[in-house]
C-alpha positions as a printed Julia matrix, in Angstrom:
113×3 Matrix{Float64}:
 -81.17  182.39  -143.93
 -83.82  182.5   -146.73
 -80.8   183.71  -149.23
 -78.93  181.33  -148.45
 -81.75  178.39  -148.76
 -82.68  180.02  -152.39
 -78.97  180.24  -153.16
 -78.7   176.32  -152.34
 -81.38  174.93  -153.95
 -80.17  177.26  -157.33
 -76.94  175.29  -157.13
 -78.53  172.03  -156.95
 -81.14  172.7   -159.61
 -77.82  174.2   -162.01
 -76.04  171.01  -160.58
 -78.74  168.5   -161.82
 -79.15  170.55  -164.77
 -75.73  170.09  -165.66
 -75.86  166.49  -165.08
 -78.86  165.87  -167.53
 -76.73  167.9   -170.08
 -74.53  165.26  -169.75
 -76.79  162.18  -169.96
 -78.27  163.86  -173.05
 -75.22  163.86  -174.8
 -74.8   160.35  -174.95
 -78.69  159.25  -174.97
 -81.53  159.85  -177.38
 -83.15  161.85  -174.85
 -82.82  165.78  -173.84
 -82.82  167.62  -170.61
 -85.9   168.07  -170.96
 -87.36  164.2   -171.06
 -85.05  164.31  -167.73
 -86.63  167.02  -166.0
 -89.66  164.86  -167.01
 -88.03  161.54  -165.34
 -87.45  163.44  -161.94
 -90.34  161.75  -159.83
 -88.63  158.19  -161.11
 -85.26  159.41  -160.0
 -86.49  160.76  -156.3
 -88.31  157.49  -155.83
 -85.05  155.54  -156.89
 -82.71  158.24  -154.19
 -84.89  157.7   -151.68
 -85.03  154.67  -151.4
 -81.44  154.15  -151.75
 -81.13  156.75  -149.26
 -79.2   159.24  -151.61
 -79.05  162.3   -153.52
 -80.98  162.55  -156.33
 -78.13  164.05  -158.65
 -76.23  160.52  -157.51
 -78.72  158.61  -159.5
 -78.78  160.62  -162.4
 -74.51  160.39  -162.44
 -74.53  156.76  -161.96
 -76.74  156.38  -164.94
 -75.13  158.53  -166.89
 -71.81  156.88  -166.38
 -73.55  153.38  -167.52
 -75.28  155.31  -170.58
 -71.96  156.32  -171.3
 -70.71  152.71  -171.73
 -73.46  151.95  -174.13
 -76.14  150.44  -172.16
 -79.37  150.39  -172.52
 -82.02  152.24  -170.07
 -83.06  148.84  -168.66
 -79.71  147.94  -168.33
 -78.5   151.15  -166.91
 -81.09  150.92  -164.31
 -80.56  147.78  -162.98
 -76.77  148.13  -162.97
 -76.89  151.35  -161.49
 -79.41  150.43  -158.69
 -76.56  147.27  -157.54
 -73.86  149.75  -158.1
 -75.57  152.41  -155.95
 -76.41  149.81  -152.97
 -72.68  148.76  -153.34
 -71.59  152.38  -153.28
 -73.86  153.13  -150.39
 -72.62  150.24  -148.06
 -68.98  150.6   -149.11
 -69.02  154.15  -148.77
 -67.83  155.36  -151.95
 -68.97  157.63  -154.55
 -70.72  157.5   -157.55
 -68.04  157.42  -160.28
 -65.67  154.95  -157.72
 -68.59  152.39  -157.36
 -68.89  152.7   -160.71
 -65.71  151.59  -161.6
 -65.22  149.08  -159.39
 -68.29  147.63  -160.78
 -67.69  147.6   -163.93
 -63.91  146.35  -163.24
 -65.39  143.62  -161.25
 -67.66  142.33  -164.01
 -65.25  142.62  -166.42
 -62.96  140.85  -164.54
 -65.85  137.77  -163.76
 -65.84  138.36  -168.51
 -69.1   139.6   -167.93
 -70.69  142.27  -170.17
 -72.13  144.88  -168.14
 -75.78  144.14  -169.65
 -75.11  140.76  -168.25
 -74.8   142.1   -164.51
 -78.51  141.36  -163.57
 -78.29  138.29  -165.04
């Protein structure tokens, strides 16, 4: 049972790991500044009632659209609630958000708005 625990929470670190990797890529940031942010992401899961690697792949998704971190939070945060209540995941809400916008014209930094 305690293998099996360890062996869990290895794939979810790798898993989150992976998903910084791929935030970093298209941000000025590395892992490493992510690692850092993981308190701000847990707070922001929580209380969206998610997984923390969910926040991290919704912003990453917005990052890689060009948006800002203020931006990227407060899209991803609506697109997160949306996902939650709709029942879909990440990368779906995601799109649908961002096809909805653009189909309102709306720039995505002009969501909050």
């Amino acid at each position: 049972l305690m293998r099996a625990a360890l062996r869990d929470a290895m794939a979810t670190i790798a898993e989150l790991d992976a998903t910084m990797a791929d935030m970093a890529v298209v941000t000025d940031l590395d892992i490493g500044d992510y690692w850092n942010q993981l308190p701000e992401y847990t707070q922001r899961a929580s209380k969206l009632g998610l997984a923390i690697g969910d926040v991290y792949k919704a912003d990453t998704l917005f990052y890689q659209q060009g948006l800002k971190t203020n931006e990227v939070v407060a899209i991803s945060t609506e697109t997160m609630k949306m996902a939650s209540i709709a029942g879909l995941d990440t990368a779906e809400a995601t799109d649908r958000m961002t096809a909805a916008l653009r189909g309102f014209n709306m720039e995505l930094n002009e969501a909050s708005a």
